[in-house]
ZATORPA-619848 format. One line per field, with one value per residue: residue in one letter; x, y, z negated of N, C-alpha, C in turn. Coordinates in pm, whole numbers, m for minus. Each point is the difference from the previous one (the first is absolute). Layout:
resn c(a, ...)
n_u c(X, ...)
n_v c(Y, ...)
n_w c(Z, ...)
ca_u c(X, ...)
ca_v c(Y, ...)
ca_w c(Z, ...)
c_u c(X, ...)
c_v c(Y, ...)
c_w c(Z, ...)
//
This chain:
resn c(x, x, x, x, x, x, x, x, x, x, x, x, x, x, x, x, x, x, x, x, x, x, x, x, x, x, x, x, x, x, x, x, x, x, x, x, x, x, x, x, x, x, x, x, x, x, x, x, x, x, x, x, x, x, x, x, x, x, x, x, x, x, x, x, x, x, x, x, x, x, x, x, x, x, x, x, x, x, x, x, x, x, x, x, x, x, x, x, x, x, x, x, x, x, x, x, x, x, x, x, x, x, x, x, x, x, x, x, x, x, x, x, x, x, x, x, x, x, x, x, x, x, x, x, x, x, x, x, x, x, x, x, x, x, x, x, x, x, x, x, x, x, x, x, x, x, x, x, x, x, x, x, x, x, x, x, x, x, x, x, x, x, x, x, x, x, x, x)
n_u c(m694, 24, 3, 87, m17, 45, 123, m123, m102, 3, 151, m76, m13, 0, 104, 92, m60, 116, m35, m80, m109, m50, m16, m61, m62, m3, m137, 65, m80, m17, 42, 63, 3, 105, m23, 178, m95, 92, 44, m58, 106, 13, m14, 60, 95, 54, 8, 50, 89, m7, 13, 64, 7, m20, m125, 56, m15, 40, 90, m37, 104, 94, 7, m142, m36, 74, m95, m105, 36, 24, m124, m13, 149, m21, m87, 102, m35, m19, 114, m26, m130, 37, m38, 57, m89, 17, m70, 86, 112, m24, 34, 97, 14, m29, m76, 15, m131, 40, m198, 63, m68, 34, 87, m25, 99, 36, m25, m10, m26, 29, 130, 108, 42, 27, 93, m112, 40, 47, 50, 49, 10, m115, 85, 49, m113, m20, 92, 8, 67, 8, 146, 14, m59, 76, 42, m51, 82, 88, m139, 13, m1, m37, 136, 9, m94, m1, 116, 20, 47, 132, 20, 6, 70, 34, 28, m102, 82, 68, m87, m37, m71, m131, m41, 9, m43, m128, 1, 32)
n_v c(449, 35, m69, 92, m118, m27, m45, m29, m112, m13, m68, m36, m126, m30, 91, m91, m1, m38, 112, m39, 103, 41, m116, 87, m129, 38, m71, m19, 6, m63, 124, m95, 144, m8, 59, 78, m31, 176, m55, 78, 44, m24, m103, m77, 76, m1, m139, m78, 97, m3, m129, 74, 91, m44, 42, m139, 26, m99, 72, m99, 63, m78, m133, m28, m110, 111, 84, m82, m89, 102, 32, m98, m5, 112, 5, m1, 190, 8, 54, m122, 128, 48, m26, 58, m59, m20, m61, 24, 54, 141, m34, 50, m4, m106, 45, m108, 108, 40, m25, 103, 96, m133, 62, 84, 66, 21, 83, 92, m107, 12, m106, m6, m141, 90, m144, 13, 82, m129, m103, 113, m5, m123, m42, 88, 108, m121, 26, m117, 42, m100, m18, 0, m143, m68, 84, 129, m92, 131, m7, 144, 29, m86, m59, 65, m57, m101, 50, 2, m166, m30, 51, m24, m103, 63, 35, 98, 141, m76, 47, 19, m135, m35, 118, 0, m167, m5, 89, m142)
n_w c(m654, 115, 25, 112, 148, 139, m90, m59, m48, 139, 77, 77, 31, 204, 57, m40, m102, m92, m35, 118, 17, 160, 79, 24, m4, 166, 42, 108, 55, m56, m49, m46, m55, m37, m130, 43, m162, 2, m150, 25, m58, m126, 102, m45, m30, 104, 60, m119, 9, 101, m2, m118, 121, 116, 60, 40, 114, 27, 29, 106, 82, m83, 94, m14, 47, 44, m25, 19, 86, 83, 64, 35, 99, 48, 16, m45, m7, 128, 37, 109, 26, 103, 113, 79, 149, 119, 12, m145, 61, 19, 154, m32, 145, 65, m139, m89, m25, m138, 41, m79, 78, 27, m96, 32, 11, m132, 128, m87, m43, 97, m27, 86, m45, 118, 91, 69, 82, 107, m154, m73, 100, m2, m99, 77, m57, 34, 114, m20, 86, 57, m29, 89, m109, 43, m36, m5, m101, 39, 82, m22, 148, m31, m87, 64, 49, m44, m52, 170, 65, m126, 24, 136, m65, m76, 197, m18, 12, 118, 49, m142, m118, 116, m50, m136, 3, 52, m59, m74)
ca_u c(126, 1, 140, 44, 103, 146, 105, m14, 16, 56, m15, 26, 109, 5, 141, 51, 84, 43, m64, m112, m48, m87, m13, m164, m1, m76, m54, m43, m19, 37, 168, 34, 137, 55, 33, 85, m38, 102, m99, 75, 61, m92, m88, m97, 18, m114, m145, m29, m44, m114, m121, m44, m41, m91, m55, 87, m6, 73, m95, 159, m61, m6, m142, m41, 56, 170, m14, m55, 163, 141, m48, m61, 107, 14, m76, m26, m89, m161, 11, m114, m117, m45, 110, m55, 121, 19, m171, m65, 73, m48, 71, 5, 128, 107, 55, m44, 21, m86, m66, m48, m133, m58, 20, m115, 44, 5, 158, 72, m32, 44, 106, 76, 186, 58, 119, m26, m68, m149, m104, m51, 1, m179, m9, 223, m29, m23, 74, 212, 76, 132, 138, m2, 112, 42, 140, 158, m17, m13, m97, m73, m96, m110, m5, 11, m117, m92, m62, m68, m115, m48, m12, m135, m134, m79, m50, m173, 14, 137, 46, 126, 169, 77, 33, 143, 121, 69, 110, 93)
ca_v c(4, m56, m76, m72, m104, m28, 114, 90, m117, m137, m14, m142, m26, m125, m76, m55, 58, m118, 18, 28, m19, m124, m35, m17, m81, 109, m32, 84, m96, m141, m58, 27, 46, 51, 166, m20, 190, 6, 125, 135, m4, 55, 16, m46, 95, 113, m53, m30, 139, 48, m95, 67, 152, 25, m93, m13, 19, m27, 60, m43, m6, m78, m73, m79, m93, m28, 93, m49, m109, 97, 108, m103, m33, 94, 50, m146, 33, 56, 142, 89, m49, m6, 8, 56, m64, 39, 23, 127, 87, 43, m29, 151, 43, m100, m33, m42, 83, m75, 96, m47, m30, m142, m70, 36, 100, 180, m17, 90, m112, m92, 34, m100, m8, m47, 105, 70, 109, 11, m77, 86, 114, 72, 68, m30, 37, m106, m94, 7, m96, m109, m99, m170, m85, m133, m159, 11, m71, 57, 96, 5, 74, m42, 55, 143, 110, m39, 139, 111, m49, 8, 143, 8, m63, 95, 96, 52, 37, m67, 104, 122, m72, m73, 122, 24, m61, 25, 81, 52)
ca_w c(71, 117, 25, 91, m71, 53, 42, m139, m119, 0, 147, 77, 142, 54, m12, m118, m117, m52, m166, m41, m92, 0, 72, 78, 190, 60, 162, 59, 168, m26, 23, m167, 2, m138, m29, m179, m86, m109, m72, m5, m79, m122, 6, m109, m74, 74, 19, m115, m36, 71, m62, m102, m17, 100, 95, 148, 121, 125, 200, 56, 144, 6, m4, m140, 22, m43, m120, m107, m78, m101, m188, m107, m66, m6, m111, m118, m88, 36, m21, 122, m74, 130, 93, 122, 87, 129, 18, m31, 87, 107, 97, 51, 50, m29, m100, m91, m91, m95, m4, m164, m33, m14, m134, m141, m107, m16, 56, m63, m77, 128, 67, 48, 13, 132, 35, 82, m19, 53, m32, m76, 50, m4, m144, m59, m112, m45, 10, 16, 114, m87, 99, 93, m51, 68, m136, m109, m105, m130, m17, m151, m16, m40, m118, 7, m19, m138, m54, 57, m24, m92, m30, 77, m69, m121, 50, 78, 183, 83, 109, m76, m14, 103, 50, m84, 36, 161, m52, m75)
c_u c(m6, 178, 50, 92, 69, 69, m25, 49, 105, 42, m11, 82, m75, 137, m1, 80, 52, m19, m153, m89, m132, m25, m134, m17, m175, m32, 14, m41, m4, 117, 49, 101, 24, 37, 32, m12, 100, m128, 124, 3, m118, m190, m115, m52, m110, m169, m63, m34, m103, m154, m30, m29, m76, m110, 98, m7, 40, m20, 114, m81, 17, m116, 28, 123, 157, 0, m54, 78, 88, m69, m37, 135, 56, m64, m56, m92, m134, m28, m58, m73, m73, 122, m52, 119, 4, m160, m69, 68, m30, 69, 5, 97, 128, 35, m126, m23, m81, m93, m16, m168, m90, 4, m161, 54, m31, 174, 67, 79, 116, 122, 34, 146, 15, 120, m49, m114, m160, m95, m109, m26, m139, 59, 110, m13, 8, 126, 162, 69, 131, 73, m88, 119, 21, 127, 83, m70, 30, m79, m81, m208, m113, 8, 34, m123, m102, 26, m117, m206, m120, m67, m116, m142, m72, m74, m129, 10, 109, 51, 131, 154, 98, 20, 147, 94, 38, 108, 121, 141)
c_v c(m99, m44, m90, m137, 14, 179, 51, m75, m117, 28, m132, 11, m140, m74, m51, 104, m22, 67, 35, m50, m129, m24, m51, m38, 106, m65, 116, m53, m109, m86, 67, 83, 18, 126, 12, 158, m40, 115, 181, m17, 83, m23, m82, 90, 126, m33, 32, 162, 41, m37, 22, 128, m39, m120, m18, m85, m66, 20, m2, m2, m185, m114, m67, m112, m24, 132, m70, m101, 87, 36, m130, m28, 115, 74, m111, 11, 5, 162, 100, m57, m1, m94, 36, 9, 96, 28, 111, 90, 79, 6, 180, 68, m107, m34, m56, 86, m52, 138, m23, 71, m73, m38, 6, 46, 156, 22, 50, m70, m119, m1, m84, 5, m69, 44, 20, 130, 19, m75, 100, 147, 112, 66, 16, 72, m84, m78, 1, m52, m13, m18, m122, m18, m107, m110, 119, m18, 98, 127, m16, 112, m52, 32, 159, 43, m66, 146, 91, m18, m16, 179, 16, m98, 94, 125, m42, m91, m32, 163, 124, m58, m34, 105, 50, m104, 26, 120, 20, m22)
c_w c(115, 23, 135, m71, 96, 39, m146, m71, 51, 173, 57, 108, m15, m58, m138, m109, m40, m161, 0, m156, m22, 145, 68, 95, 8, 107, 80, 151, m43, m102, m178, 7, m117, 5, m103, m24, m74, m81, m22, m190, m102, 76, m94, m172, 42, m16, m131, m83, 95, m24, m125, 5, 102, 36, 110, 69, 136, 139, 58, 166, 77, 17, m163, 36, m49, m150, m132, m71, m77, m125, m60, m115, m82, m157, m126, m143, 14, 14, 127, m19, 161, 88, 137, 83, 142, 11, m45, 30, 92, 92, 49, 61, m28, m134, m89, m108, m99, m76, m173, m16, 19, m105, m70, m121, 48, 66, m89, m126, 95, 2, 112, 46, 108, 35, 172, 8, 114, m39, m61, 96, m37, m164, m46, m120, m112, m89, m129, 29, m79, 187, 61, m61, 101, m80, m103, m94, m99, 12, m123, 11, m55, m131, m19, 3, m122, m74, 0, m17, m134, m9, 80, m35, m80, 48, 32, 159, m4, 50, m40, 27, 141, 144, m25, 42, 158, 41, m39, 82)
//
């Protein structure tokens, strides 16, 4: 399972939060900035089921630098077993697309949870796109799809089930 983080798992902001979740000072030019992550709601719940059905994943178009602090705080189980940043991104038509046959998986075998559609564009077969979350606190999609997920863990091939959900 391949897993976007901002807009999916978690949103930042330069500006001040006043409920953030964690506060990541980020060089950038020279210069310390702070960056307040609110975490998107059931996302620890999420992590933690995922990390028991899947190999996962982190692929964020994001640089290492302000990504790797979040997943460090972020992921308190050890539940990505990769992380992959802006570098490994293919630059395609103005968009950060994320190529999953770099993985070294069997694609068919492959998922990923993005809430954009040109990160995934090379494998939307691939894909399940989730809301750009940014603060409602009473979003529940994350816990809405562990079902589904659970169910797609026990599949061969991704391609039937995630044929059927793109559908429904």
């Amino acid at each position: 399972m391949v897993i976007d983080l901002d807009e999916t798992l978690v949103h930042s902001s330069f500006k001040p939060i006043s409920n953030a979740d964690f506060i990541v000072p980020v060089e950038i030019d020279g210069t310390i900035h702070q960056v307040y992550v609110l975490k998107r709601p059931h996302v620890d719940e999420f992590l933690q089921r995922m990390g028991q059905l899947f190999e996962c994943v982190l692929f964020t178009a994001s640089l290492a630098k302000y990504a790797d602090p979040v997943a460090d705080l972020l992921d308190r189980w050890g539940v990505f077993r990769a992380r992959l940043f802006r570098e490994s991104c293919v630059f395609h038509r103005g968009n950060y697309v994320k190529d999953l046959s770099q993985l070294g998986r069997e694609l068919s075998k492959v998922i990923i949870i993005d809430n954009s559609p040109a990160s995934y564009i090379f494998h939307p077969e691939n894909a399940v796109p989730v809301q750009s979350w940014f603060d409602d606190m009473a979003d529940t999609e994350l816990l809405d799809l562990i079902p589904f997920f659970e169910g797609l863990s026990r599949e061969e091939d991704v391609y039937g089930m995630l044929q059927k959900f793109g559908h429904r």
